[in-house]
Each structure stands twice: as C-alpha cells, then as structure tokens.
C-alpha positions as CSV (number, residue, x, y, z in Angstrom):
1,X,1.5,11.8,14.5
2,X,3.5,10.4,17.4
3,X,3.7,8.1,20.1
4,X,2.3,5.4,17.7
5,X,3.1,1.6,18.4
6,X,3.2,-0.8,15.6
7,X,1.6,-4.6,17.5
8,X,3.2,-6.9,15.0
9,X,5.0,-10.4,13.6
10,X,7.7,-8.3,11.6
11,X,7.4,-11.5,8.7
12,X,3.8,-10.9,8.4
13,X,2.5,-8.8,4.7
14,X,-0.2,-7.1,6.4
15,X,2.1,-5.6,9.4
16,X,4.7,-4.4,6.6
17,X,2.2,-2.1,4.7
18,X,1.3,-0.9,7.9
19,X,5.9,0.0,8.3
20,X,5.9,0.6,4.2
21,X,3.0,3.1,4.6
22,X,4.4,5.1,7.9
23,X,7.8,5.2,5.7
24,X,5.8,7.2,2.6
25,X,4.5,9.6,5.2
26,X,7.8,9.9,6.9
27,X,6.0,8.5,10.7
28,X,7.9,7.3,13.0
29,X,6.5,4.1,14.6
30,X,7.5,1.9,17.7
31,X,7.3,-1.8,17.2
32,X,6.6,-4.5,19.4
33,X,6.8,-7.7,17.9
34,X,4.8,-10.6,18.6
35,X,5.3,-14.5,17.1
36,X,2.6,-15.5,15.9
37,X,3.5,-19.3,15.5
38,X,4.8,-19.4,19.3
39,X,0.8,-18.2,20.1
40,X,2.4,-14.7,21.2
41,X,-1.0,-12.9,20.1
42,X,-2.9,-15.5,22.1
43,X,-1.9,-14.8,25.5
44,X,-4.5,-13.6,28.2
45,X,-2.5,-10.1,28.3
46,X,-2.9,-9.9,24.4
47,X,-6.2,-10.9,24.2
48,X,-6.9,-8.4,27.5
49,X,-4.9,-5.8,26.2
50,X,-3.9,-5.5,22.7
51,X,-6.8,-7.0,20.5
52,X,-9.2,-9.4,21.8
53,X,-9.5,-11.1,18.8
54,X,-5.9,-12.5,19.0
55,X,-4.5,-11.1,15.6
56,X,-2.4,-8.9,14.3
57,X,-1.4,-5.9,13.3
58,X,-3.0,-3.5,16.0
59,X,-1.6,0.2,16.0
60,X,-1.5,1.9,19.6
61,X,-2.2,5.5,19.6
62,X,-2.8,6.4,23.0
63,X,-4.9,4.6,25.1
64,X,-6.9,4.2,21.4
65,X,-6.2,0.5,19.6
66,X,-7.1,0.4,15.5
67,X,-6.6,-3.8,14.5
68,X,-6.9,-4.4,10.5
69,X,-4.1,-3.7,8.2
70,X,-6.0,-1.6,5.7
71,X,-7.8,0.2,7.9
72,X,-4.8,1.1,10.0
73,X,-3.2,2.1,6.6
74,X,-6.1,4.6,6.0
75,X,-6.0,6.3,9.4
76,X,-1.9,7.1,9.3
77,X,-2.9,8.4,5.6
78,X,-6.1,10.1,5.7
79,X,-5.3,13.7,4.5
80,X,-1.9,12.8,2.4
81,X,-0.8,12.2,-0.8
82,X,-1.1,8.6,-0.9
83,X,-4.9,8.8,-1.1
84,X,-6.2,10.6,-4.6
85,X,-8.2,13.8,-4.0
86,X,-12.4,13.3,-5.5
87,X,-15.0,11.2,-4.3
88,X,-14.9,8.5,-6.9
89,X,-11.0,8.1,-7.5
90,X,-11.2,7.6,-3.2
91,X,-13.7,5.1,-3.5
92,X,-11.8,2.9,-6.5
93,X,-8.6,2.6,-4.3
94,X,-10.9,1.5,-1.4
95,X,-12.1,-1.3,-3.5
96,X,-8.7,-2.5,-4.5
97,X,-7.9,-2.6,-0.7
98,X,-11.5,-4.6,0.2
99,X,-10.3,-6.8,-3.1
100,X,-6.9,-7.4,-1.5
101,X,-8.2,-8.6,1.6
102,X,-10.8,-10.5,0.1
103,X,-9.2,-12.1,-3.3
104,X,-5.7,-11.5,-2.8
105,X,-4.0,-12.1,0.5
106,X,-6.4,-14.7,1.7
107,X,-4.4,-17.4,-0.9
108,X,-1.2,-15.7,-2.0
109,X,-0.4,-14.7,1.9
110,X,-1.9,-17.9,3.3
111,X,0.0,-20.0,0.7
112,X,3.2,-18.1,1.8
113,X,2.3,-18.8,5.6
114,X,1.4,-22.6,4.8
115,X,4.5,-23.5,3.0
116,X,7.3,-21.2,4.2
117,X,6.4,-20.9,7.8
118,X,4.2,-24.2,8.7
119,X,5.9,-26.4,6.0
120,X,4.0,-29.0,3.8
121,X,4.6,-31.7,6.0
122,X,2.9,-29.7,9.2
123,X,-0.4,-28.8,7.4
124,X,-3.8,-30.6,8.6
125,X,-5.6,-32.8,6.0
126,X,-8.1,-29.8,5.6
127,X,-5.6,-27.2,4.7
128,X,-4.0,-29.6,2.3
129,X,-7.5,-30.2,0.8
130,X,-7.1,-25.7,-0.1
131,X,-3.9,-25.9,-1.5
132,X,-5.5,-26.5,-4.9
133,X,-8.2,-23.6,-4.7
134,X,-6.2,-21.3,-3.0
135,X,-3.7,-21.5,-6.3
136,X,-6.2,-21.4,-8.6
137,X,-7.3,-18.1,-7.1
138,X,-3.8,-16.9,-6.6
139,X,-2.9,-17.2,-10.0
140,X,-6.4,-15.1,-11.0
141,X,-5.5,-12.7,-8.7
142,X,-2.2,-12.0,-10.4
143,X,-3.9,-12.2,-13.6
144,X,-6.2,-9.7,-13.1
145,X,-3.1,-7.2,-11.8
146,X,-1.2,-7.9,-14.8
147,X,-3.7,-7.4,-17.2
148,X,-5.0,-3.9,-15.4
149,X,-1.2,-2.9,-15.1
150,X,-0.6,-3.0,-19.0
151,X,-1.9,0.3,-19.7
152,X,-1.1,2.3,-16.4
153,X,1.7,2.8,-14.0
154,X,-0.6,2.5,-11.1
155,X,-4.1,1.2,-10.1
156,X,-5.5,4.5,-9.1
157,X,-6.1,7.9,-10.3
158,X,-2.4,7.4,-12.3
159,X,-0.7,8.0,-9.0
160,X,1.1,6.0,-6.1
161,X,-1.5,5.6,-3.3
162,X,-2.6,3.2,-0.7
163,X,-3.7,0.2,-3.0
164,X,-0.6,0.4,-4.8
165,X,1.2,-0.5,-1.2
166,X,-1.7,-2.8,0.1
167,X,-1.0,-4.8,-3.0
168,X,2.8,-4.9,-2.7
169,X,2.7,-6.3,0.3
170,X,2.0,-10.2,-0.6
171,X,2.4,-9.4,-4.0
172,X,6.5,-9.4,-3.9
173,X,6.6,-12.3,-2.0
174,X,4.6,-14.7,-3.7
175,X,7.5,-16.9,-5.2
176,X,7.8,-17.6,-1.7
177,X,4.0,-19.4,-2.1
178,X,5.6,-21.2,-5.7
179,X,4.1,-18.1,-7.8
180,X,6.1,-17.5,-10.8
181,X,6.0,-13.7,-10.6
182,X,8.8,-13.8,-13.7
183,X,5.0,-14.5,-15.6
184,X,3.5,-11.1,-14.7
185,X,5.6,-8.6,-16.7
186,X,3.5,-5.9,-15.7
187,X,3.6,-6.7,-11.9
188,X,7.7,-6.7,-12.4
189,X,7.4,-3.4,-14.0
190,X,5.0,-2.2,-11.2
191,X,6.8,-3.6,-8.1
192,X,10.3,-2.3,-9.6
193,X,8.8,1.5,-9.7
194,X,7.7,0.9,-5.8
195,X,11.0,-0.6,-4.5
196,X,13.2,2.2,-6.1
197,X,11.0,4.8,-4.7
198,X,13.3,7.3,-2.5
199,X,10.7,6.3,0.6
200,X,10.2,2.6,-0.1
201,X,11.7,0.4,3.0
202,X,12.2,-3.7,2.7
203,X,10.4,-6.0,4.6
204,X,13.2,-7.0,6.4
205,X,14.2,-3.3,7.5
C-alpha cells in the first residue's frame, strides 16, 4: 500500500491503532492532523470532504475515504499476520474489536477525554451525571481483560493480532482516566510484551 493519508487528532486512541497497526505492517502513512477540541473536524471542508459525519480517524487511499478505527485497522491488515488464519479464530478477534468499541473505549477513552482534555470543571451537568457509570464499566472492562489474560499471552488464537492492538490503544492510557492499571497484573504483563515488540511505536511518535 501507498499513498495512504492518516485524517487524525494525533492524542486520540483510536487514530494511534490506526499508526500502531501501519507500524506492524511496516506502511508508511501521511498524517494530517486535525484538533478536535478547536472543531477542526467540523468545518464545512471536513464535513465536504473528509467525513461527513465530522469524526475522526478517516484513512485516504485515493479518491476512496474508510472512517472507523477498527475498520480502518482491518483494511491495512487484511491478508497479514496480524489477523489469525480459520474462520472461527477470525471471527473471535472481530468480537474483541466490536467489544472494544462497544464496552471498552466508550468509558475508558471518554473518561480520558473528559478529564485530561475537557477538565472536571468544563464538563456539562449531564456528563458529570456519567462519570459514575462510565467507571463502573471501566473498571469491568479491565476486569474482564485481566481475568482472560491469566492463562494466555494474547486474546486470540495465542498470537499478536489486531485485538491485541485495538485494545492497547485506551487500555495504556487509562491512569490518565484515574484507572489504577498497577491492579491488572495481567494487563501489565500483556501491555509490557506489546511495547517491547521490535515494531511497536509510542503514541507520541
């Protein structure tokens, strides 16, 4: 692949699996970054010609534009080693991606966002009124890694793949949401495997 443009907010989880992902598969990627909290993704151009539903990540191949983090992930990994070979071990990391973005980022990444980003004093009455929730299921969703990590170096097919890096994402930077990753010994072992993978990249690089 080439000629591929990375639409992102480089601070954002979901654009850096996107990076981490291209970085495993050794793609080169041009980034334009967008700030989210200045409304960059909001502009009449954006919204014209980027993704006109305002969000990001969006990945440019061509005159062709892919929005969705996971789904972006797939397409620059379709083929390679980072998704398992049979039907069923395929399907099982698909759900741990659909379970990411469905019980995972929404209150670890959203927490993260609130608090580091908006700040406490910022938030509306109704977000404050989440804060609780969103915890609760933040602190399941850890749970539920940890407890699935403790037999296996990986969650699929014993190898690194595609929901190993969808989960990384948030999941390192949760103590900056006030989650006490020290409490997941399992996740520690887990992330520390990813981050001293020869391919792994920061999300600051």
């Amino acid at each position: 692949m080439s000629g591929l443009i990375l639409h992102e907010d480089c601070r954002s989880g979901n654009c850096y699996k996107i990076r981490l992902t291209a970085a495993h598969l050794g793609i080169e990627l041009e980034r334009k970054n967008y700030d989210i909290l200045k409304g960059e993704t909001r502009t009449p151009e954006y919204l014209r010609d980027v993704n006109a539903n305002g969000r990001i990540p969006v990945l440019q191949d061509g005159d062709r534009f892919l929005p969705e983090s996971n789904a972006i992930c797939f397409y620059l990994a379709n083929g390679s080693k980072l998704i398992p070979d049979g039907h069923f071990d395929q399907a099982d990391m698909l759900r741990w991606m659909f379970w990411e973005q469905y019980s995972h980022e929404p209150n670890i990444a959203t927490l993260r966002f609130w608090l580091r980003f908006i700040g406490l004093d910022a938030l509306t009455d109704a977000q404050r009124m989440q804060i609780t929730g969103k915890r609760e299921n933040g602190l399941a969703a850890l749970d539920l890694m940890d407890r699935y990590l403790a037999d296996r170096k990986w969650f699929v097919a014993d190898q690194f793949s595609l929901a190993d890096i969808c989960l990384f994402a948030y999941t390192h930077v949760a103590d900056e949401a006030n989650f006490d990753l020290e409490a997941y010994p399992e996740i520690i072992r887990w992330m520390e495997r990813i981050m001293t993978m020869d391919e792994h990249v920061g999300l600051d690089d």
